[in-house]
Backbone as a chain_set.jsonl record, in Angstrom:
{"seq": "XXXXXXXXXXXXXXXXXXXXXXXXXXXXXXXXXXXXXXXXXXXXXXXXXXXXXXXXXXXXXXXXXXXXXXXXXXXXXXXXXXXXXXXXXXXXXXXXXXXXXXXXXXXXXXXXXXXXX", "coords": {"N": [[6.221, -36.082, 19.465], [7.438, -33.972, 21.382], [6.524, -31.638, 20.272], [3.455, -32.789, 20.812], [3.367, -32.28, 23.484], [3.859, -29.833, 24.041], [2.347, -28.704, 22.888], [-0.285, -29.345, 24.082], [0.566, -28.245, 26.643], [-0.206, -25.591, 26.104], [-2.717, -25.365, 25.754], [-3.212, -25.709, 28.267], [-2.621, -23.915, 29.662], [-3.817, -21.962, 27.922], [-6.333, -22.752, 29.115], [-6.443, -22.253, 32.015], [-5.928, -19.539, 31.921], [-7.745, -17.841, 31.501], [-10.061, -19.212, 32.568], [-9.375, -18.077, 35.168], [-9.815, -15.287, 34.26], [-12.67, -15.664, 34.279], [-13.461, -16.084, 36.394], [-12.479, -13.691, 37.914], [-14.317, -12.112, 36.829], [-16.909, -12.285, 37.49], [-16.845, -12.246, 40.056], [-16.378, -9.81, 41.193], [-18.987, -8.906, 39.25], [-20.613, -9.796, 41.082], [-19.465, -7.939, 43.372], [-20.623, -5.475, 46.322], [-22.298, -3.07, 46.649], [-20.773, 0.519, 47.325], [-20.319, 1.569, 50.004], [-21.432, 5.027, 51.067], [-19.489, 7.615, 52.319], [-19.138, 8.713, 55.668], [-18.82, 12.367, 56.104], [-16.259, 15.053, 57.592], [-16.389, 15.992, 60.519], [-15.377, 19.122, 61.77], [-14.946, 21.811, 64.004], [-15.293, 25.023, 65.468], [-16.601, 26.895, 68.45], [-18.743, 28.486, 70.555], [-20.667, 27.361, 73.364], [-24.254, 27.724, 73.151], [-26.225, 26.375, 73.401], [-27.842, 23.385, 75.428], [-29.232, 20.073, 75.249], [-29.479, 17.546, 77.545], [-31.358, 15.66, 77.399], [-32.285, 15.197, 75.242], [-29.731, 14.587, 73.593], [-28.05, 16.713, 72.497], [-26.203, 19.525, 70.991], [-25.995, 22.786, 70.652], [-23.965, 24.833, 68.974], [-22.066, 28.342, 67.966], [-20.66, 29.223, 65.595], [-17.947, 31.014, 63.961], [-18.541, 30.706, 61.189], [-21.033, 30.48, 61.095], [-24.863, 30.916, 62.729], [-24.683, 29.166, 64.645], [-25.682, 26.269, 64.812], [-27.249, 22.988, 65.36], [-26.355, 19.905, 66.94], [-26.044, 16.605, 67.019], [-25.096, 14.06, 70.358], [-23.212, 11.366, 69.963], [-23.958, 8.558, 72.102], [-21.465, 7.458, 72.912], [-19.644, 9.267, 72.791], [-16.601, 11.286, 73.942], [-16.038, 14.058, 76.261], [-13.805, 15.823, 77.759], [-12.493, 18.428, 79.669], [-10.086, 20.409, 80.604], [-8.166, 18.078, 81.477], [-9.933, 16.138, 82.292], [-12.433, 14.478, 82.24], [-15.827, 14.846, 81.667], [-19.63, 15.529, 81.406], [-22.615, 15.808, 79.346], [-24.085, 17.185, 80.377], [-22.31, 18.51, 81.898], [-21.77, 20.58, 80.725], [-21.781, 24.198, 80.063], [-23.878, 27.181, 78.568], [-22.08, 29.611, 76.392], [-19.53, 28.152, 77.15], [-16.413, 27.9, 75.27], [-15.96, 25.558, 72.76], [-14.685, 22.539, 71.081], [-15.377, 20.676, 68.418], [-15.701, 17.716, 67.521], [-16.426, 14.767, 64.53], [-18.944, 13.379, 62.702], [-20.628, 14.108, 59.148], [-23.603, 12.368, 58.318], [-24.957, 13.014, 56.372], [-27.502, 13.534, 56.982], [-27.731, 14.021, 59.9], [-25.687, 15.868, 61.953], [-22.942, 13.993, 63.31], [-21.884, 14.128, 66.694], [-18.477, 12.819, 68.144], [-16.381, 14.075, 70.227], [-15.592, 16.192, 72.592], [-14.338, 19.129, 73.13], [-13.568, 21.156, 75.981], [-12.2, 24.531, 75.383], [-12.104, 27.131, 76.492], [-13.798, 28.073, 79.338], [-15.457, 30.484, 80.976]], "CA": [[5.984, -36.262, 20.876], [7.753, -32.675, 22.504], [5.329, -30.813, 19.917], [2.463, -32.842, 21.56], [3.899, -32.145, 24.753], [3.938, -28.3, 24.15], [0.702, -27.945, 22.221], [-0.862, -29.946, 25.82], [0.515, -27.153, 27.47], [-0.147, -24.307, 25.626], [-3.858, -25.856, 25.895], [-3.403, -26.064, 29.636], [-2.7, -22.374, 29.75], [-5.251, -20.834, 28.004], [-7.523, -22.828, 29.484], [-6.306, -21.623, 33.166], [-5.994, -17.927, 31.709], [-9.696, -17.902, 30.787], [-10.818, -20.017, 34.156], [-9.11, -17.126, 35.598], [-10.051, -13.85, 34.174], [-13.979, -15.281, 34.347], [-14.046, -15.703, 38.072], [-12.354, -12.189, 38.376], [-15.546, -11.131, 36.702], [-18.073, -13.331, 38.521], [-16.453, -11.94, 41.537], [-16.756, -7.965, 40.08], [-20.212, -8.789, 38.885], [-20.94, -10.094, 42.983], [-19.585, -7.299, 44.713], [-21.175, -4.77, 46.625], [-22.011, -1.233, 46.126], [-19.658, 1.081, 47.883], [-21.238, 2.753, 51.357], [-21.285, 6.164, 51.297], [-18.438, 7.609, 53.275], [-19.071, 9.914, 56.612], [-17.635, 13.866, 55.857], [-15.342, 14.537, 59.192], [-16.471, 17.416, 60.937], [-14.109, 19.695, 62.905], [-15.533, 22.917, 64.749], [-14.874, 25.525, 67.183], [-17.272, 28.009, 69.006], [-19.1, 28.894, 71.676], [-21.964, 27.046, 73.065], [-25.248, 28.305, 72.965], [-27.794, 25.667, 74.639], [-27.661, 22.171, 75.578], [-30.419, 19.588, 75.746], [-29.009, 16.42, 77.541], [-32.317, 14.426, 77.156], [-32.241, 14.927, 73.631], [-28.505, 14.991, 73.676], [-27.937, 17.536, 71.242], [-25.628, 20.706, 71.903], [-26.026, 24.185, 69.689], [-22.722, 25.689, 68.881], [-22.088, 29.206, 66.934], [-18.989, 29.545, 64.948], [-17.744, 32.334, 63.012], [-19.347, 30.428, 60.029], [-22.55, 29.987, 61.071], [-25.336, 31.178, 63.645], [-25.664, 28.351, 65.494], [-26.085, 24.564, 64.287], [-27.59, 21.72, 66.662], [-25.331, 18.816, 66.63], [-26.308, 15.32, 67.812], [-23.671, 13.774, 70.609], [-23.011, 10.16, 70.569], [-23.482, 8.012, 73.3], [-19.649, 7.383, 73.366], [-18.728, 11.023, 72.942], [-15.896, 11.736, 74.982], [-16.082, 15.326, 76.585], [-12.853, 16.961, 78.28], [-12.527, 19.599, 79.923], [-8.738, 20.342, 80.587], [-7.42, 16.304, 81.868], [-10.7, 15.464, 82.677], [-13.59, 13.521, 81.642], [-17.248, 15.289, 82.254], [-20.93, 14.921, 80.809], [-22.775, 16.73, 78.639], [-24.496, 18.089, 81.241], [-21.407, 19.785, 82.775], [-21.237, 21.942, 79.79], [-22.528, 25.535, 80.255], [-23.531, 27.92, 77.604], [-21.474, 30.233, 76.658], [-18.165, 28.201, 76.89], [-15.814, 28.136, 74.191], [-15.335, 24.618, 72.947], [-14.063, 22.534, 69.928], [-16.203, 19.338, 68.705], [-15.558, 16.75, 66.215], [-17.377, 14.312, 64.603], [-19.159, 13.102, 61.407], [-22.1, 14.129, 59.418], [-24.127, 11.395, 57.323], [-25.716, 13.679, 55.392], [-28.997, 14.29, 57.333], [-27.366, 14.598, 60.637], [-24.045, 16.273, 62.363], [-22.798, 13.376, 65.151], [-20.295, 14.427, 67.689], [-18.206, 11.765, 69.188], [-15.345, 14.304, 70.858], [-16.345, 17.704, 73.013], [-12.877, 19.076, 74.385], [-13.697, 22.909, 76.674], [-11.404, 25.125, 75.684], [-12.269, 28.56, 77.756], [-14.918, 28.123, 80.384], [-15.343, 31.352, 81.847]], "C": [[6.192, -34.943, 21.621], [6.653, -31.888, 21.56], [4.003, -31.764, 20.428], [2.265, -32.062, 22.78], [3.314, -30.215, 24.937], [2.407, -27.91, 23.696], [-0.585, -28.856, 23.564], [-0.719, -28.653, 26.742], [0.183, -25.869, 27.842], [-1.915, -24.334, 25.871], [-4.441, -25.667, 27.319], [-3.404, -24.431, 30.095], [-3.341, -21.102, 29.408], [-6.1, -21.093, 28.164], [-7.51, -22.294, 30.989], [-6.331, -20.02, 32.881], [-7.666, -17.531, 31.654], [-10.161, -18.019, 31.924], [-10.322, -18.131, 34.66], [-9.754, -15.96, 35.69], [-12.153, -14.425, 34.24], [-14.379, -15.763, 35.652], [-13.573, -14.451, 38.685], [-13.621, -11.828, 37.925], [-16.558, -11.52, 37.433], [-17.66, -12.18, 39.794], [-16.737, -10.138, 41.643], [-18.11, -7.646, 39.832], [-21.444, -9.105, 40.449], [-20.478, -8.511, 43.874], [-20.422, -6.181, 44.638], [-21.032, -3.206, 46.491], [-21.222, -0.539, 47.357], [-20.592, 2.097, 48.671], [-20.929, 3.83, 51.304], [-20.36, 6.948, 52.372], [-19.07, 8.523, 54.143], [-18.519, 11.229, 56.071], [-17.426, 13.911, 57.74], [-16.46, 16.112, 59.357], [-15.903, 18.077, 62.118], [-14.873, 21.331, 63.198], [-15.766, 23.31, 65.814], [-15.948, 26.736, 67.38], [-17.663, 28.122, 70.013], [-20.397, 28.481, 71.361], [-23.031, 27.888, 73.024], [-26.528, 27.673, 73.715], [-27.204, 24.118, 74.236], [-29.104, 21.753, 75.942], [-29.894, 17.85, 76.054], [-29.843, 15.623, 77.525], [-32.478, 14.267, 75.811], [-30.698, 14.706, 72.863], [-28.208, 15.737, 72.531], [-26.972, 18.997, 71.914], [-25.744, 21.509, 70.424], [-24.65, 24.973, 69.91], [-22.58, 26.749, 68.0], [-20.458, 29.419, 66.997], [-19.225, 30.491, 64.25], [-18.367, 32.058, 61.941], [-20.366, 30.266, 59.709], [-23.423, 30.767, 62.399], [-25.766, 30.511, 64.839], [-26.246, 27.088, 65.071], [-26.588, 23.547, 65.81], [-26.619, 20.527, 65.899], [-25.633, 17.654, 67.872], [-25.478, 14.692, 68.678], [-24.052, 12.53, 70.735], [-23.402, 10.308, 71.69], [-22.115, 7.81, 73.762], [-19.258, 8.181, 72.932], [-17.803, 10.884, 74.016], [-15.786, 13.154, 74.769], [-15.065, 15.587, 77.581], [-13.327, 17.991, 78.739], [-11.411, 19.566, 80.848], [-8.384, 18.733, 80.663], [-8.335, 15.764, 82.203], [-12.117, 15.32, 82.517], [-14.991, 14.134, 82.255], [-18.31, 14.624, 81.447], [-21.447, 16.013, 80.023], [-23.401, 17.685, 79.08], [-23.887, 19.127, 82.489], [-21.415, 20.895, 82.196], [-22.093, 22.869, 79.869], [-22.358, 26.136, 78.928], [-22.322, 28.806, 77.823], [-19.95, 30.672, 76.615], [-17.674, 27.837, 75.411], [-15.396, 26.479, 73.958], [-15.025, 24.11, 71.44], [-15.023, 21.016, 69.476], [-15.911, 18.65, 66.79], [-16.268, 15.465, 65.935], [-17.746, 14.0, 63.223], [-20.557, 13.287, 60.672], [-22.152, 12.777, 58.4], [-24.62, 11.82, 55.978], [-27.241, 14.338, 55.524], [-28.634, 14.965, 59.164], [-26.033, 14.81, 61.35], [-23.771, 15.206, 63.645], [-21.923, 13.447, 65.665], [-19.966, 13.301, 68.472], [-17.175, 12.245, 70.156], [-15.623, 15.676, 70.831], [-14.891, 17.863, 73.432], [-13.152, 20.788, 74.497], [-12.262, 23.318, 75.497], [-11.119, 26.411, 75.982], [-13.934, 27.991, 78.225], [-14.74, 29.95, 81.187], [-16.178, 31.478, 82.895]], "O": [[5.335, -34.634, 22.449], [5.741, -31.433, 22.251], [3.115, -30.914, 20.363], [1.29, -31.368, 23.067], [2.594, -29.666, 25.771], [1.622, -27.055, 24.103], [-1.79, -28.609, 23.519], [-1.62, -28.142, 27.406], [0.166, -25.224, 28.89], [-2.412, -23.252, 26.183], [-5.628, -25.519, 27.611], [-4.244, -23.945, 30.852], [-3.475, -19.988, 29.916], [-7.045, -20.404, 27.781], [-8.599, -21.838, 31.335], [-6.815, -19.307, 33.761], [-8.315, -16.548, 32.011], [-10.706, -17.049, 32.448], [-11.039, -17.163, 34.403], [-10.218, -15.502, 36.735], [-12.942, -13.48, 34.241], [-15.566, -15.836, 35.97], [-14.042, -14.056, 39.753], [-14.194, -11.091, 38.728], [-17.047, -10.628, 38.126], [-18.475, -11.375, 40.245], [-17.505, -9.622, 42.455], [-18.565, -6.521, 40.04], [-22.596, -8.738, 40.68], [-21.109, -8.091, 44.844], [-20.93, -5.758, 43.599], [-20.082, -2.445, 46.309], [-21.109, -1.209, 48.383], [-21.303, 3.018, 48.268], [-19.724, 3.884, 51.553], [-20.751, 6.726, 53.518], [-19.712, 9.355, 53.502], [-17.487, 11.015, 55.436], [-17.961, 13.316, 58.676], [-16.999, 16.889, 58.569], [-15.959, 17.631, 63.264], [-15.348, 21.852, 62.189], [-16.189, 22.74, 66.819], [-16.111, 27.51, 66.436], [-16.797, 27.801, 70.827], [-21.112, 28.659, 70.375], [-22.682, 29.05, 72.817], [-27.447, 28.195, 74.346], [-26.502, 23.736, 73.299], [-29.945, 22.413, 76.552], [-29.876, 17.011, 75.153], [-29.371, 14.492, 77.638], [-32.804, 13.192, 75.307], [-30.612, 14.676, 71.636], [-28.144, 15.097, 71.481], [-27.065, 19.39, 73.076], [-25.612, 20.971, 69.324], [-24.378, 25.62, 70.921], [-22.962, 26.37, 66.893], [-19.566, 29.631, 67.818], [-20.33, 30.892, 63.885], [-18.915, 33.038, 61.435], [-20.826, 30.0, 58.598], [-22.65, 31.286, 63.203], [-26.608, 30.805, 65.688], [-27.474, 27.022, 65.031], [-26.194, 23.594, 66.975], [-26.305, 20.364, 64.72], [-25.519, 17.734, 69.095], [-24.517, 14.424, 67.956], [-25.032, 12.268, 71.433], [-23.426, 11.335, 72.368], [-21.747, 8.003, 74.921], [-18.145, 7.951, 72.459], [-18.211, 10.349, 75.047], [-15.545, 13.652, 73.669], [-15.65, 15.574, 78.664], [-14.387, 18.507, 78.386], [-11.518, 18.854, 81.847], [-8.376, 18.209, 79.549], [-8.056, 14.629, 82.592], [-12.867, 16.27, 82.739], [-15.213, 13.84, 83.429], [-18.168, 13.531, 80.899], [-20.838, 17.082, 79.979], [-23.46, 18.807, 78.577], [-24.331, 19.895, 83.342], [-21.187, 21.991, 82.709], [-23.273, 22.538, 79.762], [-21.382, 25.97, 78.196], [-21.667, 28.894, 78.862], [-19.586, 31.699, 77.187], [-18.46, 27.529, 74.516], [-14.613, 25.991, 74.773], [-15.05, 24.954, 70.544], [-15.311, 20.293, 70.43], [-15.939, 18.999, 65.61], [-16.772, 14.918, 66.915], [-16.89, 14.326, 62.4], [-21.572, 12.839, 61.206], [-21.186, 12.251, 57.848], [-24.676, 11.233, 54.897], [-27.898, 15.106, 54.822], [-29.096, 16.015, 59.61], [-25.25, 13.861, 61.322], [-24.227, 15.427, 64.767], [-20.93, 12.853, 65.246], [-20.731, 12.782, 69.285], [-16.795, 11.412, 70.979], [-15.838, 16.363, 69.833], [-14.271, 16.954, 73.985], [-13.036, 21.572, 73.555], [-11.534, 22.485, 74.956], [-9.993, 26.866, 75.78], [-14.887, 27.636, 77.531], [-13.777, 30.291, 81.874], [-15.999, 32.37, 83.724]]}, "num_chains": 1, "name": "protein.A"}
């Protein structure tokens, strides 16, 4: 009778071990492929031209001659404590912009001045 008892159980357990490990795979064999992550992008220079109907701003850093960079619609742009447009920004000034590319294009969601002369 207790060796029934046990060999019932032992029955009961590798049939739940099993159930188990083949809906972890079911579930493994369901999921989805893994989205491609954003790269961050952090960069400081001095503008160069703005086009707020295309919203796009051209910045040259020491690393480069000059990239166009797409700005969000919900960019926030600074300039010292306070909140402007993209059309406040003048060439020329010195600013810092962050942001993410995809891989085809650079998108800025955060302009902050930092020399206007």
């Amino acid at each position: 009778m207790m060796r029934t008892r046990i060999a019932t159980l032992g029955f009961a357990l590798t049939l739940g071990c099993t159930l188990l490990a083949g809906l972890s795979l079911a579930s493994a064999a369901g999921a989805q492929a893994r989205v491609e992550e954003r790269v961050n992008v952090a960069v400081t220079g001095d503008i160069q031209a703005i086009d707020v109907a295309a919203k796009t701003i051209t910045v040259k850093s020491t690393n480069d001659d000059g990239l166009v960079y797409s700005v969000a619609d919900s960019a926030s742009i600074m300039r010292q404590a306070n909140k402007i447009t993209l059309g406040d920004l003048k060439p020329g000034w010195n600013v810092v912009l962050n942001g993410n590319d995809n891989g085809t294009t650079k998108v800025v969601t955060f302009i902050k001045v930092l020399k206007a002369p």
